[in-house]
gemmi code that builds the backbone of each chain (N, CA, C; Angstrom):
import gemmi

chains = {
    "A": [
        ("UNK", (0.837, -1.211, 0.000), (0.000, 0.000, 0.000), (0.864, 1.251, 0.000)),
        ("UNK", (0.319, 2.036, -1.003), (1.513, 3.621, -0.525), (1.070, 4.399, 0.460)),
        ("UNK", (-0.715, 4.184, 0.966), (-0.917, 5.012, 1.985), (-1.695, 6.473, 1.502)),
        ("UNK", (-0.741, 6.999, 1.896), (-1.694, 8.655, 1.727), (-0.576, 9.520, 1.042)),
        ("UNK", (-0.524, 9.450, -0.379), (0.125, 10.192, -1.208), (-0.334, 11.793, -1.826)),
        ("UNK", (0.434, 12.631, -1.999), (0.207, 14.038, -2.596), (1.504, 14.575, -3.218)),
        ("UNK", (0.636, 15.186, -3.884), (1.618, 15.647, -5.280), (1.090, 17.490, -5.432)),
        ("UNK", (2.079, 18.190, -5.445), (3.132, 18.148, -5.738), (4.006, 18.350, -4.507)),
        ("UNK", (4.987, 17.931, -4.248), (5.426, 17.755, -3.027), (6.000, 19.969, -2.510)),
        ("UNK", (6.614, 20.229, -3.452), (6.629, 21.615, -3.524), (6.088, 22.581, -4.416)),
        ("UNK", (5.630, 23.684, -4.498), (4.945, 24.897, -5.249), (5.201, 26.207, -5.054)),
        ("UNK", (5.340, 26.763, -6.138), (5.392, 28.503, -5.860), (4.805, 29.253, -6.598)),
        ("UNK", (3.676, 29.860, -6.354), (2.316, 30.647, -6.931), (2.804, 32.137, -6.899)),
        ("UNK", (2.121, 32.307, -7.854), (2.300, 33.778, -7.840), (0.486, 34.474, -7.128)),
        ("UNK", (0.818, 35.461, -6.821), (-0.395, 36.380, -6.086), (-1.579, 35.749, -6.863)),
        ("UNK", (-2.933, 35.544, -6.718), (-3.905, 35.799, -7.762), (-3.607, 34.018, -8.555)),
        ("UNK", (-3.115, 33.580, -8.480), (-2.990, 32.045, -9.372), (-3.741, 31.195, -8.658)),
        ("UNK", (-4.289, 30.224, -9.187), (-5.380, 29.426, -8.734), (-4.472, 28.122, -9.030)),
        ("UNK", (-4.721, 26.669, -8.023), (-4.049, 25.721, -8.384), (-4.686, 24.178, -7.327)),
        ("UNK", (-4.648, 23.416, -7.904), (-5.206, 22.013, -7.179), (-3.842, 20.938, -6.686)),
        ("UNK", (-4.183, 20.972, -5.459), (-3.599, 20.027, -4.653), (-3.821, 19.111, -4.706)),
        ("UNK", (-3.198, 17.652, -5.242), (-3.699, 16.203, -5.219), (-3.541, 15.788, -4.020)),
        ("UNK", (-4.300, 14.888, -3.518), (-4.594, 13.627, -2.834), (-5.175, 12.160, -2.609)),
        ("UNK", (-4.432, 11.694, -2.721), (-4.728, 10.113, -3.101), (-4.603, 9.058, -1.854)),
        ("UNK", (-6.034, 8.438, -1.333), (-5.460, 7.084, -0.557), (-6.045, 5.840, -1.084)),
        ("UNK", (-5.212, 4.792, -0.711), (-5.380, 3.336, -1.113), (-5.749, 2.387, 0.008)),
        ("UNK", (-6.108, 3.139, 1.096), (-6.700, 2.051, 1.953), (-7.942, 2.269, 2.735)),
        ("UNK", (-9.255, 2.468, 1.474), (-10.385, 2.808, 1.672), (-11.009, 3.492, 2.880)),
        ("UNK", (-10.143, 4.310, 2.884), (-10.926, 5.116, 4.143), (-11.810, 5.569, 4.056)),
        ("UNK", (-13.060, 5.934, 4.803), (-14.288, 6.946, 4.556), (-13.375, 8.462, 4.631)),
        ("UNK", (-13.070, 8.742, 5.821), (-12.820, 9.956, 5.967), (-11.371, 10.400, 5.458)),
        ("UNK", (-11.907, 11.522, 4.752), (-9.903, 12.042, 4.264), (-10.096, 14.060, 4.813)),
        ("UNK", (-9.319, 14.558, 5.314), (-9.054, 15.882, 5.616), (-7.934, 16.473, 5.385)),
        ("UNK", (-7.728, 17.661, 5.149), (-6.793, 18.264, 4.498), (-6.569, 19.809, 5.649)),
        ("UNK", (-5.162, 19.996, 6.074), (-4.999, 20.600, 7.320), (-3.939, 21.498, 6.743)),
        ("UNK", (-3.598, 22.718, 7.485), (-2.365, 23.617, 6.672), (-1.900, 23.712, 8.087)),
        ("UNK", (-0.597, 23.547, 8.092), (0.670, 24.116, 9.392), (1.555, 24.965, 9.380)),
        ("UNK", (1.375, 26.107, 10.344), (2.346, 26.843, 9.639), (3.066, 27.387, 11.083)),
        ("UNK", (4.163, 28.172, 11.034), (5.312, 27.942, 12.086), (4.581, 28.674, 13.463)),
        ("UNK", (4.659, 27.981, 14.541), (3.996, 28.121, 16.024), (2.631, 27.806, 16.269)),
        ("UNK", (2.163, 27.274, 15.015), (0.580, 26.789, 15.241), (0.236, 25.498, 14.964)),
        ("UNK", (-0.597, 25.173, 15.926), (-0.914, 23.441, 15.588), (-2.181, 23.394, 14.178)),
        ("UNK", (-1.793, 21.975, 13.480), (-2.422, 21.936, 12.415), (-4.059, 22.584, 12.652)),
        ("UNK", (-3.894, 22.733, 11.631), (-5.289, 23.702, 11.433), (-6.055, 22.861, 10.257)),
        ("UNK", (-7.680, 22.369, 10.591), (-8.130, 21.934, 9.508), (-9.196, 22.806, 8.606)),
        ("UNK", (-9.114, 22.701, 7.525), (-9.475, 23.216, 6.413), (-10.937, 22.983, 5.565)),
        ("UNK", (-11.062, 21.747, 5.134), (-12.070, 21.111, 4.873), (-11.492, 19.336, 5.139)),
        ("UNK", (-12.718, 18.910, 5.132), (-12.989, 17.122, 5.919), (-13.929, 16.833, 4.928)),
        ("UNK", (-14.045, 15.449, 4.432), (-15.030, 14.591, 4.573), (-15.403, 13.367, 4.602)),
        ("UNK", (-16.634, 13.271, 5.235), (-16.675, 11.797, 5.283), (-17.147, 10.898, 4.601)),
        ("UNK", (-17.297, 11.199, 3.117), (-17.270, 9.553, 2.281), (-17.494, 10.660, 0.912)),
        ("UNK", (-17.600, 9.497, 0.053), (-17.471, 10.207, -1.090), (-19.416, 10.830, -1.445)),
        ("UNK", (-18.348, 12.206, -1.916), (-19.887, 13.242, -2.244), (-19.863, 14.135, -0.927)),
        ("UNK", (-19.299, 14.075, -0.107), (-19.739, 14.731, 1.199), (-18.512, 15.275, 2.136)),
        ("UNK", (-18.693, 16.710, 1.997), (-17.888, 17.418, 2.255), (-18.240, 18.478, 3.481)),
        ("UNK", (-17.162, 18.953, 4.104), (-17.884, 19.770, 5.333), (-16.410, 21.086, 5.547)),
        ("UNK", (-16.598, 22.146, 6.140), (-15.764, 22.968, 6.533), (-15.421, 22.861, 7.461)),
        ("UNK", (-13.747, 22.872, 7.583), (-13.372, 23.141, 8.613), (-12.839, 24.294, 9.358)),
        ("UNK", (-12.070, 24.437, 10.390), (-11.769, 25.791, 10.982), (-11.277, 27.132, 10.026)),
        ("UNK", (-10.689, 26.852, 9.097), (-9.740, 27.955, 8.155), (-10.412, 27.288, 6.708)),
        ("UNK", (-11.294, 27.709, 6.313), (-11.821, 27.140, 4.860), (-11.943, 28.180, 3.851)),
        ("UNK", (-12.083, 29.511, 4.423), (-11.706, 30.535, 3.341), (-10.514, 30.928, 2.394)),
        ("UNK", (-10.979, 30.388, 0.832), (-10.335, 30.617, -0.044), (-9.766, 29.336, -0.226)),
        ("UNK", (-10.278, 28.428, -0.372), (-10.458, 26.824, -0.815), (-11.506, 26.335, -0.909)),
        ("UNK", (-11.443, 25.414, -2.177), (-12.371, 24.019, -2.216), (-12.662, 23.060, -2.259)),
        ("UNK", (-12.918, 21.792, -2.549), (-12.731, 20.884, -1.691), (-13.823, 19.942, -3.350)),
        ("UNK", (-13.786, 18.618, -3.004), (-14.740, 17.806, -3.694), (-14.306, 16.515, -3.564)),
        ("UNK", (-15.124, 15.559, -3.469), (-14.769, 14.100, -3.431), (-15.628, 12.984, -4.320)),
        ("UNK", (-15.131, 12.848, -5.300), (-15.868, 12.221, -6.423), (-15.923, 10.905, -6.351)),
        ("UNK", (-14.786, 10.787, -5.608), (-14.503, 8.823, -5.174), (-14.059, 8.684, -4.173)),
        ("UNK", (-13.963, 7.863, -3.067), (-13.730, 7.471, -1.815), (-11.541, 7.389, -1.708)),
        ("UNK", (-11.184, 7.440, -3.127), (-9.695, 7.309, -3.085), (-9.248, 9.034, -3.226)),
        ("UNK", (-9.923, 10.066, -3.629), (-9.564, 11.375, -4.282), (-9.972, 12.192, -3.376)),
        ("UNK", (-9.099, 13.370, -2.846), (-9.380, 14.747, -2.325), (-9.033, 15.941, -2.183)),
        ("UNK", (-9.158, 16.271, -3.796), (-8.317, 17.033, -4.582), (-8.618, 18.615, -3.264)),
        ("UNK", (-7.409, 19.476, -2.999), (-8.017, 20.802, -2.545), (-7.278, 22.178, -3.417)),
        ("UNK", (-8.627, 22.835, -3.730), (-8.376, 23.862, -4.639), (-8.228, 25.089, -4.208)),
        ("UNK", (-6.928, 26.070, -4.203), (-6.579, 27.209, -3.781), (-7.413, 28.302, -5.604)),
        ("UNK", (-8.501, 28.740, -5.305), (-9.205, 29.595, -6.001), (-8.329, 30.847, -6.572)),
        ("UNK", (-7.533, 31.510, -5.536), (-6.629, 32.802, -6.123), (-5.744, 32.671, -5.411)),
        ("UNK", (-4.638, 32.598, -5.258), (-3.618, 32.081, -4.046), (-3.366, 33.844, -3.263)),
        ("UNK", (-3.308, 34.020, -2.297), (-2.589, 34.827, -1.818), (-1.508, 34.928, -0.821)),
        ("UNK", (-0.819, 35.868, -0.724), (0.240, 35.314, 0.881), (0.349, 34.744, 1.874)),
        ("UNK", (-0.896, 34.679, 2.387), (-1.484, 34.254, 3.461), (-1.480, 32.804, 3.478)),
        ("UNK", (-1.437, 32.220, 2.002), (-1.827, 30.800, 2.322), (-0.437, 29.770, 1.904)),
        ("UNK", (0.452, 30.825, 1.746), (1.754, 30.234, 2.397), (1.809, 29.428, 3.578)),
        ("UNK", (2.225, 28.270, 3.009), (2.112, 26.907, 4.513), (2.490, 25.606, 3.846)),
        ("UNK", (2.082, 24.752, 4.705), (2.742, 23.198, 4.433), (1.143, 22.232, 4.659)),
        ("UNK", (0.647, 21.936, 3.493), (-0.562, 21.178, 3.734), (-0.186, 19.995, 3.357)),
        ("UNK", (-1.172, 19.449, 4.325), (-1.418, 17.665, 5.037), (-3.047, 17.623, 4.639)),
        ("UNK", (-3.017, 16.230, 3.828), (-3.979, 15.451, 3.892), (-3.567, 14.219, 4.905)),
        ("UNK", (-5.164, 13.656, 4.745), (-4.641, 12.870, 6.390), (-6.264, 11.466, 6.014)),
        ("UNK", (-6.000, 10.894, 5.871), (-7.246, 9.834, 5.689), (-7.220, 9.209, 7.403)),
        ("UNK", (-8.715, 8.106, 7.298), (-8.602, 7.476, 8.311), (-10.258, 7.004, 8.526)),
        ("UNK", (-10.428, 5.457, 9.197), (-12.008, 5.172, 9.445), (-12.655, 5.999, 10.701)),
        ("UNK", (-13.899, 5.897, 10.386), (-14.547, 6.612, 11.651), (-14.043, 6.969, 12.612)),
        ("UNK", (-13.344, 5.260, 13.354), (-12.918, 5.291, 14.667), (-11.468, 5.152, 14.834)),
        ("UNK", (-10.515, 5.293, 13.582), (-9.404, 4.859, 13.546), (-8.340, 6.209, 13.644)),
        ("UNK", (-7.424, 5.435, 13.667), (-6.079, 6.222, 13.772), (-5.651, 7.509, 12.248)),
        ("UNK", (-5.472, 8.086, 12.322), (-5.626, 9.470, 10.905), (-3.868, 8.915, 10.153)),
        ("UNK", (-3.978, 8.478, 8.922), (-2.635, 8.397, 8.376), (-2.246, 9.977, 7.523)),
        ("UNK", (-1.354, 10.410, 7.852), (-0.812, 11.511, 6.908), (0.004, 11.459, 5.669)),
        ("UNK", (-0.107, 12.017, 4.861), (0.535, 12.140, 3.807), (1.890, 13.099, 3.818)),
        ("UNK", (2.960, 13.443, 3.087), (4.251, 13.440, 3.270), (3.940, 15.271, 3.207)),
        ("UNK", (2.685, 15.714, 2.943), (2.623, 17.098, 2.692), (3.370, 17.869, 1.315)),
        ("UNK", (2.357, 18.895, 1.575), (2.797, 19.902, -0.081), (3.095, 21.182, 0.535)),
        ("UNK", (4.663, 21.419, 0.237), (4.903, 22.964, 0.827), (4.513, 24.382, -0.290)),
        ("UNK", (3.959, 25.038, 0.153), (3.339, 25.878, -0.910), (4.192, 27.306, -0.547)),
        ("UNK", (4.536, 27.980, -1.314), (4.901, 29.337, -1.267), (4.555, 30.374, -2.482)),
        ("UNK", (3.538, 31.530, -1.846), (2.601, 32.198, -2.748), (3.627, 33.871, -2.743)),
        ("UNK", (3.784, 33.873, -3.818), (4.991, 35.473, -3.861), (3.844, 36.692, -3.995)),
    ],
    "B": [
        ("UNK", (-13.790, 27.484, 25.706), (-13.275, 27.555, 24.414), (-12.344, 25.845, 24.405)),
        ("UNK", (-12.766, 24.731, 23.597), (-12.144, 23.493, 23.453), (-10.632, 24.400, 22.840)),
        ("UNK", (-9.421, 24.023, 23.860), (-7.840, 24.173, 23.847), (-7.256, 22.845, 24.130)),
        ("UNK", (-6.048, 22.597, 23.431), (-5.000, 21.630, 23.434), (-3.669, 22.508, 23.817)),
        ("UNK", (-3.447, 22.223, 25.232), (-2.079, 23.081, 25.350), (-0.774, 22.329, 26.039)),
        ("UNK", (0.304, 22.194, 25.139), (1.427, 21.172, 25.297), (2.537, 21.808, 25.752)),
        ("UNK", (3.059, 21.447, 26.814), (4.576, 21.785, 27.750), (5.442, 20.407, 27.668)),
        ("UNK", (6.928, 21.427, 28.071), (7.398, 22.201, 27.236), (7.329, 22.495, 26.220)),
        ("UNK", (7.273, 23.816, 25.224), (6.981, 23.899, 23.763), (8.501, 23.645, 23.377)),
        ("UNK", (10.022, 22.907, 23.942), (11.076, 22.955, 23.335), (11.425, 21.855, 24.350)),
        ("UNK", (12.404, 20.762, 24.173), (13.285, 20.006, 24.674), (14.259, 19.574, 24.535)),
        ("UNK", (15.813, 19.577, 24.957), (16.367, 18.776, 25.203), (17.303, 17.986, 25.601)),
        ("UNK", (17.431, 16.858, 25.510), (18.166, 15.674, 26.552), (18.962, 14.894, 26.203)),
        ("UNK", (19.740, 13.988, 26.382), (20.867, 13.505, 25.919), (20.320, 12.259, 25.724)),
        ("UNK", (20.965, 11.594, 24.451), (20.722, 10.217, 24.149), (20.891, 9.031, 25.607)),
        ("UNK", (19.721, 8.304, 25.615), (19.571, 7.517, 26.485), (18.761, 7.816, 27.380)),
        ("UNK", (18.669, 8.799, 28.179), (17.806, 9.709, 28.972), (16.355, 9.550, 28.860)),
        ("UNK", (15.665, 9.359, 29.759), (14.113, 9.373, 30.188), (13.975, 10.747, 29.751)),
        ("UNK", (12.166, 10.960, 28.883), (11.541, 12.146, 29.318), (10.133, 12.569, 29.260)),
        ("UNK", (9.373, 13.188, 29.638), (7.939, 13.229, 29.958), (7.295, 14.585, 29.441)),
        ("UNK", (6.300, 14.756, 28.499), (5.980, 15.292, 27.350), (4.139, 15.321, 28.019)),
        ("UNK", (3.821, 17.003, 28.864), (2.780, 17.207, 28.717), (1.524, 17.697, 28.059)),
        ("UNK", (0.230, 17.494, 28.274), (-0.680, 17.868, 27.529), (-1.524, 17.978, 28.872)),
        ("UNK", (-2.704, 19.395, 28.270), (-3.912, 19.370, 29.003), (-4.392, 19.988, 28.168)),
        ("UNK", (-6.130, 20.043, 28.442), (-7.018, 20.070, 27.465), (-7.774, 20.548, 28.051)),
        ("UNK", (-8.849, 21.404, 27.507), (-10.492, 21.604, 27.842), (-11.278, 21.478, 27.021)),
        ("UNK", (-10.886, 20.239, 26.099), (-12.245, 20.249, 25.351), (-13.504, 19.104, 25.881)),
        ("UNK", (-14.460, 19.523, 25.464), (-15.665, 18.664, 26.405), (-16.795, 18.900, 24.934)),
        ("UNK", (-17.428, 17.897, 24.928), (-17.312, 16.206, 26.039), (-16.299, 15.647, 25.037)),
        ("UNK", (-15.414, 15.148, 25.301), (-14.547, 14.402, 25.203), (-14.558, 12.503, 24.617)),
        ("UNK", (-14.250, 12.818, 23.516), (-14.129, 11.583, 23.651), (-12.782, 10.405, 23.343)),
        ("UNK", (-11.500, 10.892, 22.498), (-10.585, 9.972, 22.361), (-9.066, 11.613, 22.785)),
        ("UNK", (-8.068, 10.666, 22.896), (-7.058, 11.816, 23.043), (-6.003, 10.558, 22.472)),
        ("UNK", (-5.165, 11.887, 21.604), (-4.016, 10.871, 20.381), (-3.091, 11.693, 20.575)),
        ("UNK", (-1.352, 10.972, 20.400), (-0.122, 11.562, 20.036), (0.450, 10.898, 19.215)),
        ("UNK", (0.898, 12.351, 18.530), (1.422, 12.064, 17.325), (3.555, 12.249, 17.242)),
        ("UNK", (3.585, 11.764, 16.451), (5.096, 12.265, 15.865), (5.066, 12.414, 14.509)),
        ("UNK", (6.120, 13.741, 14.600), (6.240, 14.173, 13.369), (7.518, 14.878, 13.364)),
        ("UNK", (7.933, 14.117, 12.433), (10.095, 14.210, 11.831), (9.590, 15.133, 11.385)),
        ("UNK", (10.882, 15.999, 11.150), (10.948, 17.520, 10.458), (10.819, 17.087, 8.940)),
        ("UNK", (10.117, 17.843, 8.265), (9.457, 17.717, 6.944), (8.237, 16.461, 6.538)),
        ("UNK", (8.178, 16.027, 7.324), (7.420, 14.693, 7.091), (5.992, 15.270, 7.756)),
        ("UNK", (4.788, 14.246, 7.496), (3.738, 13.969, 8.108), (3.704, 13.527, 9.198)),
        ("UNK", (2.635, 14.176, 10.314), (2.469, 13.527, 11.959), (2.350, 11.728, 11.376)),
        ("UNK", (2.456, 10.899, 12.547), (2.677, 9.469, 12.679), (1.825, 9.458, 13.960)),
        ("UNK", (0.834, 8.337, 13.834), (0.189, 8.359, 15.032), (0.778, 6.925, 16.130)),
        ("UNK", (1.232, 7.768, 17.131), (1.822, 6.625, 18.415), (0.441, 6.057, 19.267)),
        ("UNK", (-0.552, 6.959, 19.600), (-1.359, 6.387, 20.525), (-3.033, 6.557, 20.263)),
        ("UNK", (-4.008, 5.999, 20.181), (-5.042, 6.683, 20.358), (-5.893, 6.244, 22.122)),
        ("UNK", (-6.387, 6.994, 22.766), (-6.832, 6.396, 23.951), (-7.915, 7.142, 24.438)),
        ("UNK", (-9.230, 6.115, 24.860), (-10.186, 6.374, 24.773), (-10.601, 6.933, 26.386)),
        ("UNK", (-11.497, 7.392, 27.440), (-12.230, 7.766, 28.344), (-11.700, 6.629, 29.377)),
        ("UNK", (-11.984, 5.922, 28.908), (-11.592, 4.194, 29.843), (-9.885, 3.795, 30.251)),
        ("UNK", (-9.532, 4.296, 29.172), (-7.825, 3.958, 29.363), (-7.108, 5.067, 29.705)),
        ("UNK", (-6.478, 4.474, 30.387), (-5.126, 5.673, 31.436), (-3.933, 5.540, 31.256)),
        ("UNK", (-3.100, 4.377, 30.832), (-2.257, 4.254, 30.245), (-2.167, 3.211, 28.801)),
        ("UNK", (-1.457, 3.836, 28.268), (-1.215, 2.896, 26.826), (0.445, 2.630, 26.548)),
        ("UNK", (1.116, 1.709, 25.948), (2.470, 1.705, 25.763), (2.260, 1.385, 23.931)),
        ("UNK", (3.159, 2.011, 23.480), (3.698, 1.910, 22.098), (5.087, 1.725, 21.905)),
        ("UNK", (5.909, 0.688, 21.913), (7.491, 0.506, 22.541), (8.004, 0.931, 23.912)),
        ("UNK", (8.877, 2.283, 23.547), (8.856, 3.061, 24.576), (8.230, 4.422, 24.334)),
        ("UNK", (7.469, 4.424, 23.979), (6.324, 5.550, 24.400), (5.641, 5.188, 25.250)),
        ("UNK", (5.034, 5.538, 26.215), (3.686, 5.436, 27.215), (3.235, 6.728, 27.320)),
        ("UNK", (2.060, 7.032, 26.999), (1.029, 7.570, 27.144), (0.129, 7.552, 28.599)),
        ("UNK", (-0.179, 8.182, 29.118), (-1.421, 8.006, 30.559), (-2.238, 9.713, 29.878)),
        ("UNK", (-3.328, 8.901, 30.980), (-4.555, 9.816, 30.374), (-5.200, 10.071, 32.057)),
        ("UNK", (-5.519, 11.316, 32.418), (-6.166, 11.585, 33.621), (-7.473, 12.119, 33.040)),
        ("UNK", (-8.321, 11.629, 32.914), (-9.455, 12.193, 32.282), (-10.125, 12.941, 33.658)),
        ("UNK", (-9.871, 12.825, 34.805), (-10.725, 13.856, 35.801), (-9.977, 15.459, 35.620)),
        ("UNK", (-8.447, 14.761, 35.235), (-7.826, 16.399, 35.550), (-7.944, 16.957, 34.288)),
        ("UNK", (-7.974, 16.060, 33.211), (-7.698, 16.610, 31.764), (-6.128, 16.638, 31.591)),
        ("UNK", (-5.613, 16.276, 31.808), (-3.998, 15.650, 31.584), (-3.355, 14.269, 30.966)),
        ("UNK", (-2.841, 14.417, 30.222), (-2.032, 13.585, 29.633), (-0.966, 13.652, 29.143)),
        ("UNK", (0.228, 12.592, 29.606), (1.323, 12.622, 29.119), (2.089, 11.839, 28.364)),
        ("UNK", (3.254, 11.722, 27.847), (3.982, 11.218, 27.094), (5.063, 10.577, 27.376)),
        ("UNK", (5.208, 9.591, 28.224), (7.117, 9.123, 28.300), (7.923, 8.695, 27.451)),
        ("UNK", (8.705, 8.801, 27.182), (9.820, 8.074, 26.229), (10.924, 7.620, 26.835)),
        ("UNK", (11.383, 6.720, 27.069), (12.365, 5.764, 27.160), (13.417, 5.543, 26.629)),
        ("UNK", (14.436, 5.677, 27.659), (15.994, 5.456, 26.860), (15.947, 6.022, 25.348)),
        ("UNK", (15.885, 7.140, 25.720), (15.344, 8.163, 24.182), (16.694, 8.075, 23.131)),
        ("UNK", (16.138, 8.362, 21.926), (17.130, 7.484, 20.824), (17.442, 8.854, 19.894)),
        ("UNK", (18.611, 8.978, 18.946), (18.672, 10.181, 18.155), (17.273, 10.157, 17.050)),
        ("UNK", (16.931, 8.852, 16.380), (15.792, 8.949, 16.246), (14.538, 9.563, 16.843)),
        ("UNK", (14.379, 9.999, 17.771), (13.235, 10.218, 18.784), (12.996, 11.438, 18.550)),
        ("UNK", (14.187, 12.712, 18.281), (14.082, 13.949, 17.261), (12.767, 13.920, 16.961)),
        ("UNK", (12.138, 14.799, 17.316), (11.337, 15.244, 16.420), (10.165, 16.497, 17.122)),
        ("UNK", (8.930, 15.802, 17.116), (8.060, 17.224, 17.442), (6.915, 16.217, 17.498)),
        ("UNK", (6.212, 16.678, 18.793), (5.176, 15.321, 19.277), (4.247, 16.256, 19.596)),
        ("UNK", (3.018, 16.096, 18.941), (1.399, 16.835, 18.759), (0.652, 15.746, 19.637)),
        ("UNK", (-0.411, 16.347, 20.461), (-1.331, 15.961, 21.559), (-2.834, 16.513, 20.667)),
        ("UNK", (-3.762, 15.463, 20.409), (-4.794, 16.137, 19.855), (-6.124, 15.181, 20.352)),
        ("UNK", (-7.050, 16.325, 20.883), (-8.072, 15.732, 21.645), (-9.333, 15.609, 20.202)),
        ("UNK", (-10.524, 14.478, 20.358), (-11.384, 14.743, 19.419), (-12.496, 14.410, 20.446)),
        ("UNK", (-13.440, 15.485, 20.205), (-14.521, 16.175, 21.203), (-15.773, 15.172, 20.681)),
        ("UNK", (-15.989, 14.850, 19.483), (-16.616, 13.362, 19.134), (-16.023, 12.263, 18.364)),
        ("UNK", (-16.857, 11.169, 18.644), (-16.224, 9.875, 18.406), (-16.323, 9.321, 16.973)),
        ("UNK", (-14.688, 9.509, 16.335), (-15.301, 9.224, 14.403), (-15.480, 10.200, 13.735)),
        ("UNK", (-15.370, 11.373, 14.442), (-15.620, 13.151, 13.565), (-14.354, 13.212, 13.335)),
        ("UNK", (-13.632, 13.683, 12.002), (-12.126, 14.295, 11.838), (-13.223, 16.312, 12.093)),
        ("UNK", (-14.406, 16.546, 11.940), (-14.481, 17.597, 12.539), (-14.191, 18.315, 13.821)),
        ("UNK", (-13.996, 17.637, 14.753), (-13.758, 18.216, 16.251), (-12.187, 17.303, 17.073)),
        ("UNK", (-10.952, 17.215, 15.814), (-10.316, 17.028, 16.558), (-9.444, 18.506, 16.590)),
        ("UNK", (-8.795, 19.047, 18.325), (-8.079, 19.844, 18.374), (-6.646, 19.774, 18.966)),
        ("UNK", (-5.913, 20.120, 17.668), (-4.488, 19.747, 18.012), (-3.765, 21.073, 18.754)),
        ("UNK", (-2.902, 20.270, 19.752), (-1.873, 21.085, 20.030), (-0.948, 21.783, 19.717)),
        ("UNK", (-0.282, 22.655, 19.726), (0.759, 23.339, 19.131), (2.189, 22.370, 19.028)),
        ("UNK", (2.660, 21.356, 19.877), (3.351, 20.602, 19.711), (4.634, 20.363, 20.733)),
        ("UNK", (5.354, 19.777, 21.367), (6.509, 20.094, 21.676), (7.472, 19.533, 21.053)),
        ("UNK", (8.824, 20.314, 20.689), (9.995, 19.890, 19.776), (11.053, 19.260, 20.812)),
        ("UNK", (11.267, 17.963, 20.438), (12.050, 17.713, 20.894), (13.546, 17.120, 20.378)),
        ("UNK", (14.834, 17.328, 20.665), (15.944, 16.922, 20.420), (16.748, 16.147, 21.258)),
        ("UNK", (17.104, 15.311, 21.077), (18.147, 14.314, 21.855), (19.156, 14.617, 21.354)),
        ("UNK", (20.224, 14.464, 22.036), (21.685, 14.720, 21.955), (22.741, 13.964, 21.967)),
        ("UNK", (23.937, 13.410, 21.146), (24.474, 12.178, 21.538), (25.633, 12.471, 22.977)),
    ],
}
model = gemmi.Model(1)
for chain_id, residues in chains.items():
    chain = gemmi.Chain(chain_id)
    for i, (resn, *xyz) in enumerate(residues, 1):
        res = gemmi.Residue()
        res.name, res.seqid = resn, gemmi.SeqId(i, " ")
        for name, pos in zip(("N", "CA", "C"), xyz):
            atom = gemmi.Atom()
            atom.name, atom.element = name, gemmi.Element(name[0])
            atom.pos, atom.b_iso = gemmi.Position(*pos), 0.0
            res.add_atom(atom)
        chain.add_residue(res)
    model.add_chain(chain)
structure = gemmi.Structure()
structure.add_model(model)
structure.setup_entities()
């Protein structure tokens, strides 16, 4: 199993550029979430959901979107990038009651 | 206000050396509390999950205890290794099976030393 993969592992946006974050898991999880970390703050989640078609907001969801077309995909879409969303995002799968696997993260830097 | 707040926010100790890695919380109602590790550049790794009922858990040498009256929980590590580096997140989830209501801690960094 590879687990909880994302691509592109690094990025650098310019102001105003719009761009999709892959996420991929292979060990049928219902739930996959996508979290941004950035230096002195604990992960912060973004958008969650729990199965495919069904999506929910999380704490910091402004200026992303989110969709889940299949139970393996959770693509997250930065709409206009701005400075602010300079950070290091984590997707993170996992069952209802189970343990959350993370993915290796995508470091993003928006000029 | 549900908070995850982890002491020391910095550590550290010399290879081999015992050390104890706190957490307290106010989030309510409560239902699981997890620690994580996470190597510099990498994704958190989950060491423990532990539910209302359990007070201590072991994962090698990690042990985990859980005071659910005080809202405390900690972390031991054992004969700590240069591997052990890293940065260990405490994150409470306020329901059972929601990735909506889990709240993570800020983290403490820790370094071992040879």
């Amino acid at each position: 199993n590879a687990g909880v993969t994302q691509t592109p592992k690094f990025q650098v946006l310019k102001t105003g550029q719009s761009m999709t974050l892959q996420c991929a898991q292979d060990m049928n999880h219902e739930y996959m979430s996508w979290y941004r970390q950035d230096p002195g703050m604990g992960l912060r989640l973004i958008h969650y959901s729990v199965g495919a078609g069904i999506t929910d907001q999380g704490e910091v969801p402004n200026g992303y979107n989110v969709s889940r077309s299949t139970t393996e995909d959770f693509p997250l879409r930065l709409l206009s990038a701005a400075p602010s969303q300079t950070s290091v995002y984590f997707c993170a799968s996992s069952r209802p009651s189970g343990e959350q696997y993370f993915g290796p993260g995508t470091r993003l830097t928006v000029t | 206000k549900n908070q995850v707040e982890q002491s020391p926010q910095s550590l550290i100790i010399l290879e081999g050396k015992n050390c104890t890695l706190q957490c307290n919380y106010t989030v309510s109602p409560f239902s699981n509390l997890r620690w994580y590790k996470q190597d510099t550049g990498r994704g958190p790794v989950s060491l423990t999950i532990m539910t209302f009922s359990e007070n201590t858990k072991s994962n090698g040498r990690y042990t985990a205890t859980l005071d659910a009256d005080t809202k405390q929980s900690s972390l031991h590590i054992t004969a700590s290794q240069l591997s052990d580096s890293a940065s260990y997140i405490c994150v409470v989830s306020a329901v059972w099976g929601s990735q909506g209501n889990l709240i993570f801690g800020k983290g403490t960094k820790l370094s071992v030393k040879p």
